[in-house]
C-alpha positions as CSV (number, residue, x, y, z in Angstrom):
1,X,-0.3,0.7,-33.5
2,X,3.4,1.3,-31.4
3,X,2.4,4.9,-31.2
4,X,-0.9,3.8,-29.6
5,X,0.2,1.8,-27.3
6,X,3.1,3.6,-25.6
7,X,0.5,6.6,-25.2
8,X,-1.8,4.3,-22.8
9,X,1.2,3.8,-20.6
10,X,3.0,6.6,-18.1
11,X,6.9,6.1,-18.3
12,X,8.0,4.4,-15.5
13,X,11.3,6.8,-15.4
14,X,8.8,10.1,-15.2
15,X,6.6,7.7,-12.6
16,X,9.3,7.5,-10.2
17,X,10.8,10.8,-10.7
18,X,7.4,11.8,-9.5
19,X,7.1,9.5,-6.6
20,X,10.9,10.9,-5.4
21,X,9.1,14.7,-5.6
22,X,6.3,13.2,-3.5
23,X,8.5,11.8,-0.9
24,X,10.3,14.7,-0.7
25,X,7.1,16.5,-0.6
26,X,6.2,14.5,2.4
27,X,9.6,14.7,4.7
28,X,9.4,19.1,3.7
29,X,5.5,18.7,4.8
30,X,4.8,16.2,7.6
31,X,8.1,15.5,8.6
32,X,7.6,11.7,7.5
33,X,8.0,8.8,4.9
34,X,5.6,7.5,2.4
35,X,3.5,4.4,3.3
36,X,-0.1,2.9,3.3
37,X,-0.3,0.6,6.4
38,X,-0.5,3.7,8.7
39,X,-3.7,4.8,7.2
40,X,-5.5,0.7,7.4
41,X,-4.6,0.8,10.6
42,X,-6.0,4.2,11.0
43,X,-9.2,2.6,9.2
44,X,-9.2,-0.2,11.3
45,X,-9.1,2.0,15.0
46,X,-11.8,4.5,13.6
47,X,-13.9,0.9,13.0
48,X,-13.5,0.0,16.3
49,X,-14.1,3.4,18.1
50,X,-17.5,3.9,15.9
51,X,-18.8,0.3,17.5
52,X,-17.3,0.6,21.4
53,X,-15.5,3.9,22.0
54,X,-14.6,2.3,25.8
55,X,-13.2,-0.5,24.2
56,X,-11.0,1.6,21.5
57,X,-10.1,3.8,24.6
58,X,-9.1,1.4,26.9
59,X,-7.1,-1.3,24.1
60,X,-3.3,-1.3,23.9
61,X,-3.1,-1.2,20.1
62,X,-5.6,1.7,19.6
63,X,-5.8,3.6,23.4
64,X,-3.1,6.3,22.5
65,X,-4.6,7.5,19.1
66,X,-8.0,7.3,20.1
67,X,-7.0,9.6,22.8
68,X,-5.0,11.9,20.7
69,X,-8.5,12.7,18.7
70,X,-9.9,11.1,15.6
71,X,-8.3,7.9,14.2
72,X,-8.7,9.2,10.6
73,X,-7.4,12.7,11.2
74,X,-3.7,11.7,9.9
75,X,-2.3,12.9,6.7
76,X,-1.6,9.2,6.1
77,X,-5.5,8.6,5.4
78,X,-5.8,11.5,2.7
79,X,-2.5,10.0,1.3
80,X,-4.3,6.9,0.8
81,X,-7.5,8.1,-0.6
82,X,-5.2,10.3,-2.8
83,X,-4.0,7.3,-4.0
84,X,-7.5,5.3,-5.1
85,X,-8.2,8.7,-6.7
86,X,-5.3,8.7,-8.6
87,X,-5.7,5.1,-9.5
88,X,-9.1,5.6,-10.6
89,X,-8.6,8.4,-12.7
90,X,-5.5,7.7,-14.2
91,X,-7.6,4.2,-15.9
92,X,-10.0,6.5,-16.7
93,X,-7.8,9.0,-18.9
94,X,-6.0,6.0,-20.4
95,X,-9.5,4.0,-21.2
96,X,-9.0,1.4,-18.7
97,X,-11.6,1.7,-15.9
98,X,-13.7,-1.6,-16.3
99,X,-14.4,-4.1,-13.7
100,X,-12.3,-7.3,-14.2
101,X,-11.3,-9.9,-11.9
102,X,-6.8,-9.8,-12.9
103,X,-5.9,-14.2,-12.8
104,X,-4.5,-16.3,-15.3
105,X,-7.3,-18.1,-17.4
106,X,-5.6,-21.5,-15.8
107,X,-7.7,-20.5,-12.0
108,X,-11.3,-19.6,-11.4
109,X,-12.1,-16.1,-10.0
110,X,-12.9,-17.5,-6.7
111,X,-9.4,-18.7,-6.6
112,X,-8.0,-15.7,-7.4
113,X,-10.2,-13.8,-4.6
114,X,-9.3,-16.4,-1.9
115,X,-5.6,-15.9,-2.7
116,X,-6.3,-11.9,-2.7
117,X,-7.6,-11.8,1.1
118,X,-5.1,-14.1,2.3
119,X,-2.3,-12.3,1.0
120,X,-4.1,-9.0,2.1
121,X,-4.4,-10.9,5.6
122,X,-0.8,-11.8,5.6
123,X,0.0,-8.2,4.4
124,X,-1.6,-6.5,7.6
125,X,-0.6,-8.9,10.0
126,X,2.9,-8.5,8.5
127,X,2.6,-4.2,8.8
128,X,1.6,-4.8,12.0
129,X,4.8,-7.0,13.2
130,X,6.9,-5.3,10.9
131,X,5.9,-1.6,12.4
132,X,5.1,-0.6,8.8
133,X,4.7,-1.6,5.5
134,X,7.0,-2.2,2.7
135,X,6.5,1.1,1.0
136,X,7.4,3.0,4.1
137,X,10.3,0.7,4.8
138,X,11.9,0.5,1.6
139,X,11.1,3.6,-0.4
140,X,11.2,6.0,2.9
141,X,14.1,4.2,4.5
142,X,16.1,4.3,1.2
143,X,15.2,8.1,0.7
144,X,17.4,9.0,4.5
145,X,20.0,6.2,3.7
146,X,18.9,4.1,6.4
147,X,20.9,0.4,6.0
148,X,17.5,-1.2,7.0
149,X,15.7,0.3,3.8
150,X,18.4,-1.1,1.7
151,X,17.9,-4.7,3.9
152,X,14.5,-4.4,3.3
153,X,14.7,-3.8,-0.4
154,X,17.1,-7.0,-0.4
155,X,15.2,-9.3,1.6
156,X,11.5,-8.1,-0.4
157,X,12.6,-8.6,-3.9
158,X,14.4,-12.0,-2.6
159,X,11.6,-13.2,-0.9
160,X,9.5,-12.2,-4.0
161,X,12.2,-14.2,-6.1
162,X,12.2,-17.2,-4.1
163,X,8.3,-17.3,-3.4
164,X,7.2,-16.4,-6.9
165,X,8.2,-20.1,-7.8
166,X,5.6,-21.7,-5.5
167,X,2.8,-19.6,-6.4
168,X,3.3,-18.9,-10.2
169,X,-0.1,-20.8,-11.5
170,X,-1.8,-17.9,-9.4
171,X,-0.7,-15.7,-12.3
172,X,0.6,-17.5,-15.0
């Protein structure tokens, strides 16, 4: 039964080993970091520009890459959809592509789901004031020895420390 189980499961060292050659990958290719928030925000403009293209033109937060062409035509989109596909497979060759609602059994799925777009919320308002997400920041940051990634990994795993407290029967 060991020997099943440690088959369902990639090893985290070869995992990260593998995100390092796809940073590196990214700095040789595009001449940038790893990070997701890039390519909602992308999402978000190309949203707005398919309802009112004047508006999306003319707005302060989506004028310049409207103008520059397409919202979505950014490496940082494919990177992204790269990444649900590699999600999506990777629970289908290990047998664990089902639909399930993750919680503790102590809170009701709607629970769960109201907690879910709140932090989501709170995550993209937080990109957006924070110029990029956490992924970008720490991993990317840490990858050109910048002090703010080693900052941000500080003050992310500390927050996560001191918050995880207050919000444990979410999980638990």
């Amino acid at each position: 039964m060991e020997k099943n189980l440690r088959r369902k499961y990639i090893n985290p060292y070869l995992g990260g080993f593998l995100i390092g050659i796809a940073l590196i990958a990214a700095y040789y290719f595009s001449g940038e970091g790893l990070g997701s928030s890039g390519a909602y925000k992308r999402f978000v403009i190309a949203s707005i520009d398919a309802i009112s293209h004047t508006y999306a033109l003319n707005s302060h937060y989506s004028g310049a890459i409207v103008k520059a062409g397409h919202p979505l035509n950014t490496w940082l989109v494919f990177e992204l959809l790269g990444v649900v596909a590699g999600a999506i497979l990777s629970a289908a060759v290990y047998g664990r592509l089902k639909w399930e609602i993750g919680k503790s059994p102590k809170i009701t799925n709607k629970t769960r789901l109201i907690a879910a777009l709140i932090g989501g919320i709170l995550w993209g308002v937080g990109t957006q004031l924070g110029r990029g997400c956490t992924s970008g920041l720490i991993m990317s940051g840490m990858a050109v020895n910048s002090l703010s990634g080693y900052i941000g990994l500080l003050a992310v795993f500390g927050g996560g420390y001191l918050f995880a407290y207050f919000f444990r029967k979410l999980w638990i």
